[in-house]
VMD Tcl script that draws the C-alpha trace (Angstrom):
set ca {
  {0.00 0.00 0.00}
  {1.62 3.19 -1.27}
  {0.06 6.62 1.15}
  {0.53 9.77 -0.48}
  {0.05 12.48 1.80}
  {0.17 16.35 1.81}
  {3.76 16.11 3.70}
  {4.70 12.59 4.04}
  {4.28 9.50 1.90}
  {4.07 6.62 3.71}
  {4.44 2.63 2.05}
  {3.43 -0.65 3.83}
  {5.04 -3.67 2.26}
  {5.74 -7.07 3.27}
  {8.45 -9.48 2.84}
  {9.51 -13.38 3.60}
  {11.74 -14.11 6.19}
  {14.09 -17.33 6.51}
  {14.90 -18.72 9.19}
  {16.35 -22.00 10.73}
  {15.14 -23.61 13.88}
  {16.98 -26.49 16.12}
  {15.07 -29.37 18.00}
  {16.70 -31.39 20.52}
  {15.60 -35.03 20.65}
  {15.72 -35.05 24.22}
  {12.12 -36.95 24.75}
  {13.19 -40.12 23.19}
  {15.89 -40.65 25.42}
  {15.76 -42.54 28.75}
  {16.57 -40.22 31.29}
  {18.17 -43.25 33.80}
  {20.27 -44.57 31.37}
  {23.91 -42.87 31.50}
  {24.96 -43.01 27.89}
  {22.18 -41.55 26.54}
  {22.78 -38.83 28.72}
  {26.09 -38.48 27.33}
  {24.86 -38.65 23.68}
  {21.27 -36.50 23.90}
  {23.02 -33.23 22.95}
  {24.02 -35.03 19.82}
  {20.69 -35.77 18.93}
  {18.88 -32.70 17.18}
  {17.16 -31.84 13.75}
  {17.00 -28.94 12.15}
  {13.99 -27.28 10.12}
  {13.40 -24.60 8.11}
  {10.72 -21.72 7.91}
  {9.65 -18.85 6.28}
  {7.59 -16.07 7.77}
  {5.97 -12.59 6.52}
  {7.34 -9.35 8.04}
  {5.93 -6.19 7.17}
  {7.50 -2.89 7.05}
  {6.82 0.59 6.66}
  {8.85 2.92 5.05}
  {8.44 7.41 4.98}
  {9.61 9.87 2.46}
  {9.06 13.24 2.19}
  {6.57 13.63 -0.66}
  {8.46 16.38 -1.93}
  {10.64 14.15 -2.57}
  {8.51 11.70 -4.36}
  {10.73 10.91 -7.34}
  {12.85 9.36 -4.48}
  {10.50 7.48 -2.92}
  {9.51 5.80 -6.38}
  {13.02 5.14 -6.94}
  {13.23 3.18 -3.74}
  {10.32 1.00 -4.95}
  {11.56 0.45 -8.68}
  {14.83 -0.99 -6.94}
  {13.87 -2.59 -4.39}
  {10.14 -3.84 -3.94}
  {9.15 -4.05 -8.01}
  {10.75 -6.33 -10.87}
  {11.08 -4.79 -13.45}
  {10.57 -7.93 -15.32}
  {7.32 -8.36 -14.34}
  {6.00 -4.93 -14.50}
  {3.57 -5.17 -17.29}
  {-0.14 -5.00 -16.76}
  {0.39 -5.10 -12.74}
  {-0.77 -2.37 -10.88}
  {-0.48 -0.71 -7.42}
  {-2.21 0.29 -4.38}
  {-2.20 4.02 -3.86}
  {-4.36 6.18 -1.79}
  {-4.33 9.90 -0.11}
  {-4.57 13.33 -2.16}
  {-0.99 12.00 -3.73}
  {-2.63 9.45 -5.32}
  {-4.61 11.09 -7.78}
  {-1.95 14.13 -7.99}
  {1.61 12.00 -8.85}
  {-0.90 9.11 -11.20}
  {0.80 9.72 -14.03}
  {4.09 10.45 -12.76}
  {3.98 6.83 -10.96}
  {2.61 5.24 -14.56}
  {5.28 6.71 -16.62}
  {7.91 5.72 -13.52}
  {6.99 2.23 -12.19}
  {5.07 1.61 -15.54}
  {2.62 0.43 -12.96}
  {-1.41 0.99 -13.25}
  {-2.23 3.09 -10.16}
  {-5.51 1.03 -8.37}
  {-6.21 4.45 -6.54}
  {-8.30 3.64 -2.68}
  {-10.43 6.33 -0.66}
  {-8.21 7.38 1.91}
  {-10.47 7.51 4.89}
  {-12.34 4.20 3.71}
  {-8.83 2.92 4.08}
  {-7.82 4.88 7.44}
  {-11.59 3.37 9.11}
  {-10.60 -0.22 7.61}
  {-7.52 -0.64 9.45}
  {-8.57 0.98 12.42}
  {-11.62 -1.28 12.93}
  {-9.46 -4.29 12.43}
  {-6.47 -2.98 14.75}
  {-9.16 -2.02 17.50}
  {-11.17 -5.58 16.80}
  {-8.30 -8.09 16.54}
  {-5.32 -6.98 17.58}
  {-4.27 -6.08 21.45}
  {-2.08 -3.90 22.86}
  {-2.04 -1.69 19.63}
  {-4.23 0.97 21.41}
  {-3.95 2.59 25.02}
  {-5.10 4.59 26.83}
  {-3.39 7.50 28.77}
  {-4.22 8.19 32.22}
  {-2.26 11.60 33.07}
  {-0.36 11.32 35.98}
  {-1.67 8.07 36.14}
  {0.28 4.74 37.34}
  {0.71 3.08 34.81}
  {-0.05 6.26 32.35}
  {-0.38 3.92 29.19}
  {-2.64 2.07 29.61}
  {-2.62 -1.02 26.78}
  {-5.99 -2.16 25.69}
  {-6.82 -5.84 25.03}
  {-9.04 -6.62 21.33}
  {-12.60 -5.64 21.83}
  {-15.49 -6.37 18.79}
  {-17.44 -3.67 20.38}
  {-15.44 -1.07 19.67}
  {-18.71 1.10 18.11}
  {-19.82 4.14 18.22}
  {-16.27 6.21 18.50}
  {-14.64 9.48 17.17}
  {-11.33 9.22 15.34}
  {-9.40 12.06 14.79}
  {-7.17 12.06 12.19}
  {-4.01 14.01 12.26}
  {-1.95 14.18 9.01}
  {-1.15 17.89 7.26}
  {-4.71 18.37 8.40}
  {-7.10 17.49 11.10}
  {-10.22 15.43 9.74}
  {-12.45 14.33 13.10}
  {-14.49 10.90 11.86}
  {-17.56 9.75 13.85}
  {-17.55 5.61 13.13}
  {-20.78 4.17 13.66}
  {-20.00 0.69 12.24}
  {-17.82 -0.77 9.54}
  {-19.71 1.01 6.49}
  {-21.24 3.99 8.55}
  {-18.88 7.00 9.41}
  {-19.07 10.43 8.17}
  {-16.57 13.49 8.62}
  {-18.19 15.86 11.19}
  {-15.10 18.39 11.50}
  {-11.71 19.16 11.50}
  {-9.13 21.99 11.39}
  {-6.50 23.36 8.90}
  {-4.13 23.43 11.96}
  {-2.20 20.24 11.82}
  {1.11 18.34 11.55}
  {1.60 20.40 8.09}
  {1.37 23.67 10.45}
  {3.65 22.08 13.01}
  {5.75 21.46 10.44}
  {5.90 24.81 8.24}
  {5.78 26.85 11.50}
  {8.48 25.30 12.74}
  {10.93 25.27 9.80}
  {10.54 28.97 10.38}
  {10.95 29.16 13.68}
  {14.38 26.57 14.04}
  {17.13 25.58 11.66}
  {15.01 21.83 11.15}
  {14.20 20.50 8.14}
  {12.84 17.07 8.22}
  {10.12 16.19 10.22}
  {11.67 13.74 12.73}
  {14.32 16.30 12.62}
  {11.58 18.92 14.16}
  {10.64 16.18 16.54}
  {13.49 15.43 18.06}
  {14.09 18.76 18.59}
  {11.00 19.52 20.35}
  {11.18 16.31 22.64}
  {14.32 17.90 24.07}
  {12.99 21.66 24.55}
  {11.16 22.91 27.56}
  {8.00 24.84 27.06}
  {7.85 26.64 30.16}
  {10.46 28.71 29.10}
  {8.64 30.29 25.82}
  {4.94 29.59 27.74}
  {3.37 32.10 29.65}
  {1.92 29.48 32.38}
  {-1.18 30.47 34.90}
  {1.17 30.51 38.04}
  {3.01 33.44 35.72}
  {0.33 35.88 35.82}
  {-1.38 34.49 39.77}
  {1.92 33.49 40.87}
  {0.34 30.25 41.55}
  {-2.88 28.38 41.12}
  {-6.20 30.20 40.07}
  {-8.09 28.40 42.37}
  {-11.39 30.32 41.71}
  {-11.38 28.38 38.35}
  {-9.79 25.25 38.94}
  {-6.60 26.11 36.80}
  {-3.70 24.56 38.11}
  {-0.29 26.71 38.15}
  {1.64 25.02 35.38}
  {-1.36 25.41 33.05}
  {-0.16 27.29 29.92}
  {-2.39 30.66 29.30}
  {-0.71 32.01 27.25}
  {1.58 29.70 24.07}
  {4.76 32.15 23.37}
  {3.79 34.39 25.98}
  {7.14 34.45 27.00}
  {8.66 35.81 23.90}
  {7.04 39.25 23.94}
  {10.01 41.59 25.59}
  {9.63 42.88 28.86}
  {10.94 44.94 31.02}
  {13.88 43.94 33.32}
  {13.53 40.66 31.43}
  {15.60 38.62 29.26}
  {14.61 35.52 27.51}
  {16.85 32.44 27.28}
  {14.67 29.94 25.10}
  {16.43 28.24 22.26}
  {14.96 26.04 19.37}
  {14.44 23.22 21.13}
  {11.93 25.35 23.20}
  {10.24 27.24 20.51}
  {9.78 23.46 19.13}
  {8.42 22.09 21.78}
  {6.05 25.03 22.40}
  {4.54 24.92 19.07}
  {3.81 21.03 19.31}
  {2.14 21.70 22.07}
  {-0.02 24.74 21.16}
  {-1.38 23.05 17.96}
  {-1.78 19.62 19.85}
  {-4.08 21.74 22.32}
  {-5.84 23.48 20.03}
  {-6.72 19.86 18.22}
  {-7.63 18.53 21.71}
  {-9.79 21.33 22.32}
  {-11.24 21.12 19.18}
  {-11.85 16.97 19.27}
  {-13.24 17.11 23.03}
  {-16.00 19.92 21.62}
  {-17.38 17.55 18.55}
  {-16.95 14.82 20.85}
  {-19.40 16.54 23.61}
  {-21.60 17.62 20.41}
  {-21.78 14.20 19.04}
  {-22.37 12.53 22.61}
  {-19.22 10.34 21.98}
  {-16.93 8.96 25.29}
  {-14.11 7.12 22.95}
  {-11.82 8.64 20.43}
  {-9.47 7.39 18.59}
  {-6.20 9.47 17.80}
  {-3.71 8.84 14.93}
  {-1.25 11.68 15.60}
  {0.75 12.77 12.49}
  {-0.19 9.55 10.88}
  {1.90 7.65 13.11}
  {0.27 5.46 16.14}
  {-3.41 4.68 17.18}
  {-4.53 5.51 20.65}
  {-7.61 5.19 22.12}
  {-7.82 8.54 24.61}
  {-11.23 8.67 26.78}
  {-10.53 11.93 28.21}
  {-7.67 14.38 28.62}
  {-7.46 15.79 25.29}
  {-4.62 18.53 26.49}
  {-2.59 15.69 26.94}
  {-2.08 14.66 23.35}
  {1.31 16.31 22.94}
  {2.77 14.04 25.14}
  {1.24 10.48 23.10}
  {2.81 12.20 19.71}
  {6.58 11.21 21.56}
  {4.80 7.26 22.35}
  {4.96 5.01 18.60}
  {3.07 1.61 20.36}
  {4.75 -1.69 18.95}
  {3.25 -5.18 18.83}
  {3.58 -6.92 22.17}
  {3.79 -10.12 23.53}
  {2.82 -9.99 27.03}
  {3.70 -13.42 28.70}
  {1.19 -12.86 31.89}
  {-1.35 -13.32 28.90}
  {-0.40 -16.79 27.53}
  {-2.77 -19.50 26.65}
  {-2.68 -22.45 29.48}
  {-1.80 -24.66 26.32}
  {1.01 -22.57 25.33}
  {2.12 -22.04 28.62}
  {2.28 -25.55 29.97}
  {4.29 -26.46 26.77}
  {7.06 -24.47 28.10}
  {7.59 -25.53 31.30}
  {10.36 -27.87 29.95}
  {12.31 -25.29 28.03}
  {15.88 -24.30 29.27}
  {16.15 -20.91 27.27}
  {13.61 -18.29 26.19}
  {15.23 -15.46 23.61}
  {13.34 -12.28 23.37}
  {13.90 -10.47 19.98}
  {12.01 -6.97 19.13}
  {11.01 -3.98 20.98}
  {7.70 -4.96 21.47}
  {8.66 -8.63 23.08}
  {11.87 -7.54 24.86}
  {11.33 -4.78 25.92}
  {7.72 -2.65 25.71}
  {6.24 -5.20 28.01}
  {9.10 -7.57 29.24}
  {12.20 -5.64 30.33}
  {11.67 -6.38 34.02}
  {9.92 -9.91 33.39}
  {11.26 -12.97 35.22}
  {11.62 -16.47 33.98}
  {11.62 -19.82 36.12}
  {14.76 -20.12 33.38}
  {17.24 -18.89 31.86}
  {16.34 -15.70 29.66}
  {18.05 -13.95 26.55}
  {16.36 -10.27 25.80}
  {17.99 -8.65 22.77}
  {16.16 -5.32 20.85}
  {16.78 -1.83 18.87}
  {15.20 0.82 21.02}
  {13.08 2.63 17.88}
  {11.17 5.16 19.47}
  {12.13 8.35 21.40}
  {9.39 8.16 24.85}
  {11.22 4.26 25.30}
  {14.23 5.57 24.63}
  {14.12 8.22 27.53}
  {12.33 6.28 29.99}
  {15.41 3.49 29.94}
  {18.06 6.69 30.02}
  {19.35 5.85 26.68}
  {19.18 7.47 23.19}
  {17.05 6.10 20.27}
  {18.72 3.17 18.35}
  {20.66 2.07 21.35}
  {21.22 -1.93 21.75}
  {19.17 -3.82 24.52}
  {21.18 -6.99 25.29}
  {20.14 -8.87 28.50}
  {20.92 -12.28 29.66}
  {19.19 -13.66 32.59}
  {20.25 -16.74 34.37}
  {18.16 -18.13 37.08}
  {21.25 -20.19 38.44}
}
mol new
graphics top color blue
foreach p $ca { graphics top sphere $p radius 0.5 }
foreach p [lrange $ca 0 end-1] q [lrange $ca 1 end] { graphics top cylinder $p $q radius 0.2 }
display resetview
């Protein structure tokens, strides 16, 4: 699936993976019998797999002739080209048609982008757990990791991508857009390019995840010198975003990119919150769904000033072992070794797991809000061996 977005094109491909597997022929052997104790680590078979992986990939749609250079090379033959055709969808798709035709020599097969976007979110909500939460602020956990649910009907998704589009889903063939705003990741974007030396997107991102707000805000405890009790507004409440960067007297400013970044995220990420919460109240809707810069899925059932913060958290498949079928789990109460590969198993929701044996946890820390909470820096190595002896 090829996404071709105002800012960013996104692709979704999948591939085979090989892989080899050993089996010890341990259960064959009589335990009392002192030779074959000698010779059962000789006795093993291997066997061979394949699985599917998929991956997504982002470009820049400015730079789109790129982006269809990285699919002529690597995900098309060009041998095989002729009368195939491929899935495109998002304004891009009816914009760059010819451009991919005379390209890829590909048919475009052009999909509505929001039948699409409602598709996949009904399925993920439906079928697949732990790839929505929901955050609790100042809660304990604050994510909050929900499990599959077929009643996932009515809710409100809100769709962040250049634009805002706010969905209300009444069932898998009845949604209709009820609002939105022009203020989006395209404004966070453009606003910020003018406002800091970033270019890219992630670039802009990274930035703001390291800024501090405060120092660019004007917060309620600036103007009370505290909390405004009368109305329930708490001290660190921003009143004012930039308020800080007017000049005053007997004043000087020391914010820096990284806080003029992070400021801006937050002030459009408000003002979407703000906006989401009111349709929400019109439409007599308690869930939402959020896809923030068309990156992760959230289910959010309050707190919609909060959203900044979820933009930093990218949710990855999990395997949580507390969750196990009895079947599954009674098979491996013989095994001597369990190896953990991938953020999601390794890390996301076993770091601090412990095994009755011995345990092997190896991942590639992808996102920035995991990143920080272990101390570490994004694409640092997780290797951790466990013994129980």
């Amino acid at each position: 699936m090829y996404i071709i977005g105002g800012s960013l094109t996104k692709i979704a491909y999948y591939s085979t993976v090989s892989f080899r597997r050993v089996y010890y022929a341990t259960d064959n052997l009589n335990k009392n019998d002192d030779k074959n104790k000698d010779d059962k680590n000789d006795k093993f078979v291997y066997t061979y797999s394949e699985q599917a992986r998929l991956h997504f990939v982002k470009f820049e749609t400015k730079y789109i002739e790129n982006c269809l250079d990285f699919i002529g090379d690597n995900l098309v033959n060009s041998d095989e080209r002729k009368g195939k055709s491929i899935k495109a969808t998002g304004g891009g798709a009816y914009k760059y048609s010819k451009l991919i035709q005379d390209k890829l020599g590909l048919k475009v097969d052009k999909e509505d982008e929001l039948t699409c976007l409602i598709t996949g979110c009904n399925f993920l909500l439906k079928n697949i757990s732990d790839e929505a939460f929901v955050y609790n602020r100042n809660g304990s956990p604050e994510y909050e990791f929900q499990t599959a649910d077929p009643h996932v009907f009515p809710y409100m998704l809100v769709n962040i991508g250049s634009g805002v589009s706010i969905l209300k889903v009444e069932s898998d063939s009845c949604y209709e857009r009820i609002g939105g705003t022009a203020t989006g990741g395209g404004t966070f974007w453009g606003l910020g390019t003018l406002l800091t030396k970033a270019k890219s997107f992630d670039e802009l991102l990274d930035l703001a995840e390291k800024g501090d707000h405060r120092k660019a805000d004007m917060l309620v405890k600036d103007i009370y010198g505290g909390d405004y009790e009368t109305l329930g507004m708490h001290s660190d409440l921003i009143a004012s975003s930039f308020g800080k960067i007017c000049p005053r007297q007997n004043s000087e400013s020391d914010y820096n990119e990284a806080d003029l970044a992070r400021s801006l995220l937050f002030a459009i990420s408000n003002d979407i919150g703000q906006i989401a919460c009111l349709y929400a109240m019109m439409h007599n809707l308690k869930k939402h769904v959020i896809e923030p810069f068309q990156s992760i899925i959230l289910v959010e059932t309050s707190n919609f000033n909060t959203i900044q913060k979820i933009i930093f958290y990218v949710s990855d498949c999990s395997l949580i072992f507390s969750r196990l079928e009895r079947e599954l789990a009674n098979e491996l109460i013989t095994v001597d070794l369990i190896i953990l590969e991938g953020m999601g198993r390794a890390v996301h929701t076993n770091i601090d797991a412990e095994f009755v044996c011995d345990c092997f946890k190896l991942a590639i820390i992808k996102n920035r809000w995991l990143a920080k909470r272990l101390g570490g820096d994004v694409f640092s190595v997780v290797c951790k061996y466990e013994s129980v002896a």
